[in-house]
N, C-alpha and C positions, 0 to 999 in steps of 0.2 A: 525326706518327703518322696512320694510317688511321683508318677510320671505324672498324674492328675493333681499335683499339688496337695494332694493331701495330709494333712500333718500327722493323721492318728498313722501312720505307714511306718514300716523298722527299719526300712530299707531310705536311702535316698543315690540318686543318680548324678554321677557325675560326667568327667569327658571318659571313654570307652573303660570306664568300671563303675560299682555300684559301691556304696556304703551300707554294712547291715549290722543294725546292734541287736547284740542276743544276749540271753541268759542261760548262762550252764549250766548244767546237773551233772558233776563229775561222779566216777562210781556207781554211775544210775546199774541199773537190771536190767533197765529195761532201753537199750540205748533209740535213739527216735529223733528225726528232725520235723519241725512243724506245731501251729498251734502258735498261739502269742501268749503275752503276759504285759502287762499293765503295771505298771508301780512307782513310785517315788527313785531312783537316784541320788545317791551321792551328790552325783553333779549340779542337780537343780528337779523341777517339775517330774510328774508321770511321763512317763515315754513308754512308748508302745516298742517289745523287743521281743526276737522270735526264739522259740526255744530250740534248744539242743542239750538235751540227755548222750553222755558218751561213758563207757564202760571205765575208761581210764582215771585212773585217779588225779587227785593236782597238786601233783608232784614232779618237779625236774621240768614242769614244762609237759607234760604226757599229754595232759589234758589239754592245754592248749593247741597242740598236732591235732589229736583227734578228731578236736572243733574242725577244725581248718580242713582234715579229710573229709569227714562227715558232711558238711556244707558242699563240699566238691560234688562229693557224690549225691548226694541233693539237687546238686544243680546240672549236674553233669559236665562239668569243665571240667581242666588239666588241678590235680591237685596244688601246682605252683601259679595258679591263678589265684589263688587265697591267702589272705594274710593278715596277721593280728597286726591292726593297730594302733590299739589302747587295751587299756586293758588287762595285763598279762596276769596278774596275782588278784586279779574280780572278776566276779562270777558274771558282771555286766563287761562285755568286751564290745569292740567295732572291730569287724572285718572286713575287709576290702577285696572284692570280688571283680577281677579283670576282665572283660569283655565287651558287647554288645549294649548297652544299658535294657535298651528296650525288652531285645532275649531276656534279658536276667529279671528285671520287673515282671515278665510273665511268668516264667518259674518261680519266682519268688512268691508271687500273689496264688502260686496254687497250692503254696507250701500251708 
């Protein structure tokens, strides 16, 4: 959830990091972070998760770094402020982004 509680949010905050579930486009063309998607989960109900297209295939794991750079560089933090985890071999992962909560809800909601 957001900072405003809201539930349709991808992101949720915790103590000095954020929670974000995405969905991957590995192999994309066109690599891009931003933009949502809506769906059904494995896990249970729709849940609202942010995209990231990344060039890398998903394989060895490629595609999983990429995510993890890509998001960095989206948000502009240290690339070792991100980290999978859930997720590794689905295309629906949680990442876990280290910092500020608040900073990061604002970058996040411009994404």
């Amino acid at each position: 959830m957001a900072e405003d509680g809201s539930a349709m949010a991808f992101w949720q905050a915790g103590v000095g990091f954020v929670r974000v579930a995405v969905k991957v486009q590995p192999r994309s063309r066109r690599p891009s972070v931003g933009g949502t998607i809506a769906g059904a989960t494995a896990s249970g109900p729709a849940k609202l998760r942010l995209r990231i297209a990344v060039a890398a295939p998903a394989e060895g794991g490629r595609a999983n770094a990429a995510v993890c750079a890509a998001l960095a560089a989206a948000l502009d933090v240290p690339r070792e402020a991100v980290a999978l985890i859930a997720g590794a071999s689905s295309a629906d992962k949680i990442l876990r982004v280290d910092g500020d909560p608040a900073l990061l809800a604002e970058r996040l909601a411009a994404l």
